[in-house]
C-alpha positions as CSV (number, residue, x, y, z in Angstrom):
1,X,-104.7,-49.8,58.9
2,X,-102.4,-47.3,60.9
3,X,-103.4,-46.1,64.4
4,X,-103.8,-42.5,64.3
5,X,-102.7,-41.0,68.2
6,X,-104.0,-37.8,69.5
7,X,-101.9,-35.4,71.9
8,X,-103.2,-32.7,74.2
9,X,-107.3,-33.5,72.9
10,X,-109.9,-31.2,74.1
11,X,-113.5,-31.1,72.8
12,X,-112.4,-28.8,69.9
13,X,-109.1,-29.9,69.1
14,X,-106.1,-31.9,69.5
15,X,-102.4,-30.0,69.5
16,X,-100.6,-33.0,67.5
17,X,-102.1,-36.0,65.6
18,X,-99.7,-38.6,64.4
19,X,-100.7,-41.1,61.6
20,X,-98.5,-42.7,59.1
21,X,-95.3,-42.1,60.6
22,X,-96.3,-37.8,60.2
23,X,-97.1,-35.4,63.2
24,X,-99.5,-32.4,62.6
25,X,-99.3,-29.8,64.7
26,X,-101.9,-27.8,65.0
27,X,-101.7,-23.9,65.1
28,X,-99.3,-22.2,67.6
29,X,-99.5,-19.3,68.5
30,X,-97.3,-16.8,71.4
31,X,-98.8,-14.7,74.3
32,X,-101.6,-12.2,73.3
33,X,-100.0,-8.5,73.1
34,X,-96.6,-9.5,72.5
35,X,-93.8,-8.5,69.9
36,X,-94.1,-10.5,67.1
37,X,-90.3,-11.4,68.1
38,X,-91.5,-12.6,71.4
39,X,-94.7,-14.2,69.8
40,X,-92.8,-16.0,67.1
41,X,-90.4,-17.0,69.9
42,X,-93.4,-18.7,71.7
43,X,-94.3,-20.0,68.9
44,X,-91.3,-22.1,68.5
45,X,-90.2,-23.1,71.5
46,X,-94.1,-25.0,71.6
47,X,-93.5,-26.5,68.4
48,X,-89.9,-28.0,69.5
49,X,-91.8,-29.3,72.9
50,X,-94.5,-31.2,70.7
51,X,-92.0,-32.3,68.1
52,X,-90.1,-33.7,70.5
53,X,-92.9,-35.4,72.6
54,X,-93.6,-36.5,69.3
55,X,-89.8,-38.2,69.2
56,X,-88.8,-36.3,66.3
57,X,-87.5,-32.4,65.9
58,X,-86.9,-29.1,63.9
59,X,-84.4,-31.0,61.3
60,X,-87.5,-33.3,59.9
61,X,-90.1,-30.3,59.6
62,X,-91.7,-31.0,56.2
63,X,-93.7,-27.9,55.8
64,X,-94.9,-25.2,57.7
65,X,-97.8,-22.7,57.1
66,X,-97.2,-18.9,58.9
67,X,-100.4,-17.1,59.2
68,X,-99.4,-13.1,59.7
69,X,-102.0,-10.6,61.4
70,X,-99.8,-7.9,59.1
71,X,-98.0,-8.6,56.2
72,X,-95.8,-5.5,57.6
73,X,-94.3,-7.9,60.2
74,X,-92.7,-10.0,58.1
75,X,-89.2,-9.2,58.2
76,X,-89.7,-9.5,61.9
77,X,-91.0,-12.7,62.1
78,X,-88.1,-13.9,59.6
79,X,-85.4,-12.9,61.6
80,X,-86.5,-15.8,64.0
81,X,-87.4,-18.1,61.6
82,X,-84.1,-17.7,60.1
83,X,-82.0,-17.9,63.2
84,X,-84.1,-21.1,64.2
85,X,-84.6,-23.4,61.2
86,X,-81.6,-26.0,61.0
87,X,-79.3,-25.6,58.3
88,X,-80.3,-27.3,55.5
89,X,-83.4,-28.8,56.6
90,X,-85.7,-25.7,55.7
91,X,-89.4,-27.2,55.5
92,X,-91.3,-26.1,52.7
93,X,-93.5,-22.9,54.0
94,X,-96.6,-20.5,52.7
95,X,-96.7,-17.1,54.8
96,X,-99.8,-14.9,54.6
97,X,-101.7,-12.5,56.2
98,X,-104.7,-13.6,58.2
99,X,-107.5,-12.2,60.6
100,X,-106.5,-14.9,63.8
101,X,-108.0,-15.9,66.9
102,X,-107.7,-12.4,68.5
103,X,-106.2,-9.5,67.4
104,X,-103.7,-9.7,70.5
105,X,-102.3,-12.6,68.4
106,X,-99.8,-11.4,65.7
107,X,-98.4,-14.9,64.1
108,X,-99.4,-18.4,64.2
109,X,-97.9,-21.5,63.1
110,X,-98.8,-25.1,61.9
111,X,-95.7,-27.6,61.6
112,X,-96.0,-31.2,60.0
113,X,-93.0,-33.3,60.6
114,X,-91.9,-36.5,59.5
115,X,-91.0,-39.0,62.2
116,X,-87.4,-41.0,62.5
């Protein structure tokens, strides 16, 4: 039997569970009210910090899921996806549109990762 760890548990949720050699992030999401550039930013730059608490990074992303407030932002949202996402190493990733948290929040996202 594998020992599952929890990171950053609160009586809801944890951020990141690792079993089986596999982290799950849960959802991140950017500061309430901002761009969806900026939020997407956000977004990102918490998913690297968990990855790499988690000892492992962008390049062994398995999948992502992008959840959308409005479809209409999606080019938007790409453009940092696109500038961010290692060469080559492109998870596999479902984007839709989504009523989230709050409607300050414009995109949200949920990383699994493989570990080295």
């Amino acid at each position: 039997m594998s020992d599952i760890t929890r990171h950053h548990t609160g009586p809801r949720m944890s951020q990141m569970v690792i079993h089986n050699g596999i982290a799950y992030l849960a959802g991140q999401v950017g500061a309430p009210g901002e761009s969806v550039t900026a939020q997407t930013q956000s977004c990102i730059e918490k998913v690297e910090a968990l990855l790499a608490e988690a000892g492992t990074d962008a390049t062994r992303m398995l999948s992502c899921t992008i959840w959308l407030a409005d479809m209409a932002d999606f080019a938007e949202m790409n453009a940092v996806w696109d500038a961010w996402v290692p060469e080559g190493h492109a998870p596999t990733r479902a984007c839709g549109e989504a009523k989230l948290a709050t409607p300050d929040y414009k995109v949200e996202l949920i990383i699994t990762a493989a570990l080295p």
